[in-house]
C-alpha positions in Angstrom: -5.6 9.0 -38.8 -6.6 11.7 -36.6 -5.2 14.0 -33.8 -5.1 11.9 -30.6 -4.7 8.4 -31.9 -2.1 5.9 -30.6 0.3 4.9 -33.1 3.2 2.4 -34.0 6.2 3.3 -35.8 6.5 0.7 -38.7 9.7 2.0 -40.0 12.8 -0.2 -39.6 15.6 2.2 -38.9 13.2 4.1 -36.1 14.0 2.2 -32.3 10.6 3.8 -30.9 7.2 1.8 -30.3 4.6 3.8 -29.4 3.3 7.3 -29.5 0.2 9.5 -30.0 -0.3 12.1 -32.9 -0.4 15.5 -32.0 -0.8 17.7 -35.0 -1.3 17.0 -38.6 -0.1 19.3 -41.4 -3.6 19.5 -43.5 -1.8 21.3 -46.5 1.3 17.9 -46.5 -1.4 15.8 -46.8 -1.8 15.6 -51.0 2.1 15.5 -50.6 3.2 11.5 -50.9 6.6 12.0 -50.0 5.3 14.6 -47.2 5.3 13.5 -43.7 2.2 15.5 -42.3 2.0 13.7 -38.7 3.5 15.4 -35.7 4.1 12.1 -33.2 4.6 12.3 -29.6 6.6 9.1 -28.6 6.7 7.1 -25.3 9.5 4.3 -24.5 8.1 0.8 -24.3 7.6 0.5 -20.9 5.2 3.8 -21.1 7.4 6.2 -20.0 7.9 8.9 -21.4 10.8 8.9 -23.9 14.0 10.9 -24.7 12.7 11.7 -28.3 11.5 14.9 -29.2 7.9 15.2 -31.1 8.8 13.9 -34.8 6.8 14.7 -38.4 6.2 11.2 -40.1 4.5 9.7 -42.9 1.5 7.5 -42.3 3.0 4.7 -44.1 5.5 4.5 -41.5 3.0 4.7 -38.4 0.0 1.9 -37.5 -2.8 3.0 -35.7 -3.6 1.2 -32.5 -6.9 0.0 -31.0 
């Protein structure tokens, strides 16, 4: 995953869809239990969302396209 990409939150207890990574933490990357990805979400209907910029791990998130 890079800076940029659209991504899907695959984590159950999270209510967002879709959102775009905005910064990755390079040294939270050797880290598993790190989440080194700074997400930017938008609502479903692509709006922009109530939720602030969250830090995820990439087993939770699915790049799109």
């Amino acid at each position: 995953m890079k800076v940029g990409d659209l991504v899907r939150s695959l984590h159950a207890l999270d209510s967002v869809g879709l959102g775009v990574i905005l910064e990755i933490s390079e040294p939270q990357l050797i880290n598993p239990n790190a989440c080194p990805y700074k997400i930017h979400w938008f609502t479903d209907n692509g709006g922009v969302s109530s939720y602030e910029p969250s830090w995820n791990r990439g087993s939770w998130l699915e790049v799109i396209g």
